[in-house]
MMTF fields as JSON, N, C-alpha, C and O atoms, coordinates in Angstrom:
{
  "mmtfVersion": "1.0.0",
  "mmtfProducer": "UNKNOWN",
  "numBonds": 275,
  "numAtoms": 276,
  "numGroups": 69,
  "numChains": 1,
  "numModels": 1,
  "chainsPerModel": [1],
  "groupsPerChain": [69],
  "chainIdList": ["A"],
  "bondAtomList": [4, 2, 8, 6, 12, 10, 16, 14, 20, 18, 24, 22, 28, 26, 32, 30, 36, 34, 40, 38, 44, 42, 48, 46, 52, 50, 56, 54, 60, 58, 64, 62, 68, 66, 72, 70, 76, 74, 80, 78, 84, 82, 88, 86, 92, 90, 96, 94, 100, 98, 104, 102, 108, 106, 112, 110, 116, 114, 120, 118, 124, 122, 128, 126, 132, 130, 136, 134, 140, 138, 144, 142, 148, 146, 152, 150, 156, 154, 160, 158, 164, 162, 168, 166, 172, 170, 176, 174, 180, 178, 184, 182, 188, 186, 192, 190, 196, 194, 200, 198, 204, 202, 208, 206, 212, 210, 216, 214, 220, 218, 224, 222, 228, 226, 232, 230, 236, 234, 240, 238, 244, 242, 248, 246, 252, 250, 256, 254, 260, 258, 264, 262, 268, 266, 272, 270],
  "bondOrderList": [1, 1, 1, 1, 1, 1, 1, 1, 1, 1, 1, 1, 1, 1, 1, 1, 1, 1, 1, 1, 1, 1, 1, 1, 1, 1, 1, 1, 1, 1, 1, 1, 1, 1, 1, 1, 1, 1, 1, 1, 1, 1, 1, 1, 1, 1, 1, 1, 1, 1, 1, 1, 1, 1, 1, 1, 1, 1, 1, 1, 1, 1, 1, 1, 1, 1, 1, 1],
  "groupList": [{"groupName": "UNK", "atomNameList": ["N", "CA", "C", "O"], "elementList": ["N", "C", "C", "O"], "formalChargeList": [0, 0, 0, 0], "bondAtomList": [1, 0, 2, 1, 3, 2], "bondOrderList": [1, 1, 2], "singleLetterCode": "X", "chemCompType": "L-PEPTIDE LINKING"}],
  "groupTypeList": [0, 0, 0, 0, 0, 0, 0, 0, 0, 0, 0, 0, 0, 0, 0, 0, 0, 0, 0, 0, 0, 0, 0, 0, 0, 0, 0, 0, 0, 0, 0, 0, 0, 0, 0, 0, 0, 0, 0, 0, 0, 0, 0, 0, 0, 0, 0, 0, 0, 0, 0, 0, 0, 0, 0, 0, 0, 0, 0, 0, 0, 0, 0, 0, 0, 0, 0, 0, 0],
  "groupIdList": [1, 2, 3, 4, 5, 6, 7, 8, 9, 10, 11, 12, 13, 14, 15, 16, 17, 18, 19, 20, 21, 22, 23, 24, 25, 26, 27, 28, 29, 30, 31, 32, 33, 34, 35, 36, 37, 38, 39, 40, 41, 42, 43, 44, 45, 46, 47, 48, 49, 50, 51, 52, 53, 54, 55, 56, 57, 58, 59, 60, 61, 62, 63, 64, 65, 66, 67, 68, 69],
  "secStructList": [7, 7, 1, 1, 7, 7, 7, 7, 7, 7, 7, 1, 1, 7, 7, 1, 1, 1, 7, 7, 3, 3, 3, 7, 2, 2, 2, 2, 2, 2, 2, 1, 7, 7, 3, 3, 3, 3, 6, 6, 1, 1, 1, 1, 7, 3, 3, 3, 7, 7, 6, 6, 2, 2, 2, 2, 2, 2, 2, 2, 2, 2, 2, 6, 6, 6, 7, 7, 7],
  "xCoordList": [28.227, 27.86, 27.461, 28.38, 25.979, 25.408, 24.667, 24.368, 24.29, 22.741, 21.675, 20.598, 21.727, 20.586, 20.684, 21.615, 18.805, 18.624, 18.259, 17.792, 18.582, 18.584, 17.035, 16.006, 16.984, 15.81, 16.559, 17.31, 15.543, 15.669, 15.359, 14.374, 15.852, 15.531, 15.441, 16.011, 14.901, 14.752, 14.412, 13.37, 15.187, 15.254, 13.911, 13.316, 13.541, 11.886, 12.844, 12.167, 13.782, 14.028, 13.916, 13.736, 14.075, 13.585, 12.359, 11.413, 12.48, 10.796, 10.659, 11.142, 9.385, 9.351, 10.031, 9.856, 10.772, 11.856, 12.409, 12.665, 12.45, 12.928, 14.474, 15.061, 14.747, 16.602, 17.433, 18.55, 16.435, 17.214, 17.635, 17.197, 18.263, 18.986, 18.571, 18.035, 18.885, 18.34, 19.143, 19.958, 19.526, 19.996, 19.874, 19.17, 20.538, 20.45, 21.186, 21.875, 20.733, 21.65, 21.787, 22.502, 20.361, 20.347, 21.392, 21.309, 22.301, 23.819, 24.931, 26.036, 24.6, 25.528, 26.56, 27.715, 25.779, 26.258, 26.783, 27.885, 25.66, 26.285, 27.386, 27.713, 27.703, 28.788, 29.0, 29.273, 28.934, 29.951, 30.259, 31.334, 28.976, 28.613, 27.125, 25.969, 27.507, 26.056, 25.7, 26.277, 24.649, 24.38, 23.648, 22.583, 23.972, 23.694, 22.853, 23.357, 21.634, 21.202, 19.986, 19.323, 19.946, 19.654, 18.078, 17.755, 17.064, 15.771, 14.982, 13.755, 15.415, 14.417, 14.915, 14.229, 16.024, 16.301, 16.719, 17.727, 15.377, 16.214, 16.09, 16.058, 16.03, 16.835, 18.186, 18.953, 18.665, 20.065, 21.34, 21.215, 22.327, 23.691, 23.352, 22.519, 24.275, 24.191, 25.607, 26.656, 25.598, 27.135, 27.282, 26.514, 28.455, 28.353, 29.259, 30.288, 29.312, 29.876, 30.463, 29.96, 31.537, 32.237, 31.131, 30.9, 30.743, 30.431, 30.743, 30.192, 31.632, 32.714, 32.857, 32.745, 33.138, 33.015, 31.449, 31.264, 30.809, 29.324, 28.892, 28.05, 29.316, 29.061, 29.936, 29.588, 31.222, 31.671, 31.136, 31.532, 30.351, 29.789, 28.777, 28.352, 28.491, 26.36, 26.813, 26.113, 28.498, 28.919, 29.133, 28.84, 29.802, 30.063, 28.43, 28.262, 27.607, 26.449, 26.048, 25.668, 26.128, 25.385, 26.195, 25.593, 26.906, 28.138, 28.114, 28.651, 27.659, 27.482, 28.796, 29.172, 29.495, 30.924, 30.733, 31.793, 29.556, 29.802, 28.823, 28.477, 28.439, 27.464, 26.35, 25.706, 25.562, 24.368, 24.316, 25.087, 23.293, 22.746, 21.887, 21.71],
  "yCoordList": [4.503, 5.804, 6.693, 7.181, 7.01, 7.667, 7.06, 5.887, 7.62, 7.153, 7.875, 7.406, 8.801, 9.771, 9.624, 9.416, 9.865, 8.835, 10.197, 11.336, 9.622, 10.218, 10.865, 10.266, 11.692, 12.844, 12.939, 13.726, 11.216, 11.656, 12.555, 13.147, 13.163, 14.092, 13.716, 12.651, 14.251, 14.038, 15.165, 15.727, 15.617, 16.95, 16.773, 15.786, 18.651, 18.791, 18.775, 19.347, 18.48, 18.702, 17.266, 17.011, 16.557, 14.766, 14.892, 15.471, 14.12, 13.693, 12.152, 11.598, 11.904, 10.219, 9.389, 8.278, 9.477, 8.908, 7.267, 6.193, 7.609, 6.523, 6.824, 6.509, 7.097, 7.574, 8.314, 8.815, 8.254, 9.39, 9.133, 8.195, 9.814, 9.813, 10.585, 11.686, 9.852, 10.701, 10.976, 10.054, 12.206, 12.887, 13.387, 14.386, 12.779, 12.934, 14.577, 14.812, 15.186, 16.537, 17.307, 18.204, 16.18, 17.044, 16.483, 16.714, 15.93, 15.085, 15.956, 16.046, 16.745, 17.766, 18.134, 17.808, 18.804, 19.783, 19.26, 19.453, 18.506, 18.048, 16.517, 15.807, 16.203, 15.182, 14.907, 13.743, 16.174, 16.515, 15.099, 14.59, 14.67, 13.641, 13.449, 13.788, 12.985, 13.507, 11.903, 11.487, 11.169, 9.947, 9.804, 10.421, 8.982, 8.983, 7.708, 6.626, 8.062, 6.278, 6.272, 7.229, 5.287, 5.256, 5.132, 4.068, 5.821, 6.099, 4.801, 4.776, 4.134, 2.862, 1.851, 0.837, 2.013, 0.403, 1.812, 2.405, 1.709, 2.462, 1.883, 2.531, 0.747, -0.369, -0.563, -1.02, -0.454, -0.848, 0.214, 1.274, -0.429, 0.315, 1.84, 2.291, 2.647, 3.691, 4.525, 4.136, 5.253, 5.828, 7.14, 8.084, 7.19, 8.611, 9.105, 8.43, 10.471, 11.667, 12.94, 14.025, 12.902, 14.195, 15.75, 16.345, 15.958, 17.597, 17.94, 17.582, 18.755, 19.314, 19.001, 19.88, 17.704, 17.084, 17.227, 17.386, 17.171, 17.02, 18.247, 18.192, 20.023, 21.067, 21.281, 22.194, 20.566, 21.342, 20.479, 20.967, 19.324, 18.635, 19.602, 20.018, 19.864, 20.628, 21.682, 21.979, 22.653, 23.72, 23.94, 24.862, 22.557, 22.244, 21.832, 22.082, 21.287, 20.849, 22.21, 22.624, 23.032, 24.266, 25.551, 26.413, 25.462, 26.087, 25.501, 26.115, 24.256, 23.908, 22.983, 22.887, 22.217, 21.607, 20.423, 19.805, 19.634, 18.588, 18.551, 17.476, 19.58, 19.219, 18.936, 19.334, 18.222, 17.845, 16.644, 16.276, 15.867, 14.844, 14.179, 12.961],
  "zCoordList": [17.819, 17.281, 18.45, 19.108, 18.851, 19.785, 20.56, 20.339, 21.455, 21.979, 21.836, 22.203, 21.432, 20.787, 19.505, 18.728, 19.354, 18.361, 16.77, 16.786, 16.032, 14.776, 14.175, 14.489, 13.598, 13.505, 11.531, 10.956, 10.964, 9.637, 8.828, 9.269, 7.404, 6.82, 5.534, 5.297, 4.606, 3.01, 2.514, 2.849, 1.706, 1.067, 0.343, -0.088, 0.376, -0.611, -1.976, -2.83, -2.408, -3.516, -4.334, -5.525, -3.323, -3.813, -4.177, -3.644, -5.425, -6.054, -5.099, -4.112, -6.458, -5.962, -6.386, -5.885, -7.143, -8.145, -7.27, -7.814, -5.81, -5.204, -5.025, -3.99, -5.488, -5.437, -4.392, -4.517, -3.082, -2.548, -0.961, -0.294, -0.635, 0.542, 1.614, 1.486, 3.025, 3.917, 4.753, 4.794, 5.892, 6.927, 8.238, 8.385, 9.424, 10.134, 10.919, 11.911, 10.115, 10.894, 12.43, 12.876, 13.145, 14.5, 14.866, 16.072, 14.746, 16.138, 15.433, 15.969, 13.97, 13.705, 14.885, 15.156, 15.342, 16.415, 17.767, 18.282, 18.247, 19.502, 18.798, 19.749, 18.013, 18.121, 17.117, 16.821, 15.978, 14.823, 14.083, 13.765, 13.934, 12.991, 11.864, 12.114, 10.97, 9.874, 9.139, 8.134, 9.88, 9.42, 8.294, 8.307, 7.02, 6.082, 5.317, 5.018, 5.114, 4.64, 3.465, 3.066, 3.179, 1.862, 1.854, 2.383, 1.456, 1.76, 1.134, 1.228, 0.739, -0.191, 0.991, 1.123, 1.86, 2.559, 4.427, 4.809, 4.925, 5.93, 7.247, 8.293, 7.15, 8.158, 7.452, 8.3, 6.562, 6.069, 6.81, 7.422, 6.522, 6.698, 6.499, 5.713, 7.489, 7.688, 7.332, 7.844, 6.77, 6.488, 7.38, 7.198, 8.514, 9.326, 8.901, 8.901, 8.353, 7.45, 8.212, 7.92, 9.213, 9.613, 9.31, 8.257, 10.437, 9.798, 9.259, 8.218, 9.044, 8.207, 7.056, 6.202, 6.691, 5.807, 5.101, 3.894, 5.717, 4.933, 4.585, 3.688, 5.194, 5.073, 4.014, 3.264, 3.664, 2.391, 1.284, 0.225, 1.052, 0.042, -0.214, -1.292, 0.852, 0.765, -0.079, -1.048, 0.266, -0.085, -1.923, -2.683, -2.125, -3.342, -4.326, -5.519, -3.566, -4.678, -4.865, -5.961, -3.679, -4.144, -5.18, -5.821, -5.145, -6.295, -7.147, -8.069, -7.529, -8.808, -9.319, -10.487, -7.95, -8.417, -8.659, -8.763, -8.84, -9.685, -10.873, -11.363, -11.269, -12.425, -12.517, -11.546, -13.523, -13.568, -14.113, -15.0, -13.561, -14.179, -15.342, -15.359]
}
């Protein structure tokens, strides 16, 4: 992956629910990668997500393209 090290994130929009996911967006930029991991296990597997790719998901939740839960 990198050698610079990841600067997790968790949206204020997460409750405590336990359900949620976290983001590495500072390597965005410098190496156009967006690490993805699961906030209840975050020693576990990490999923890395194309910029690009992850700016048109963010693009779509916020337009409202997949619905609600």
């Amino acid at each position: 992956m990198t050698t610079e090290t990841p600067r997790w994130y968790t949206s204020s929009y997460s409750g405590n629910g336990g359900q949620c996911v976290q983001v590495a967006t500072n390597l965005a930029t410098p190496h156009g990668i967006v690490p993805v991991r699961d906030s209840k296990n975050v020693s576990g597997p990490v999923l890395t997500v194309p910029a690009t790719a992850f700016t048109d998901f963010v693009g779509g939740v916020q337009a409202g393209g997949f619905g609600t839960v």
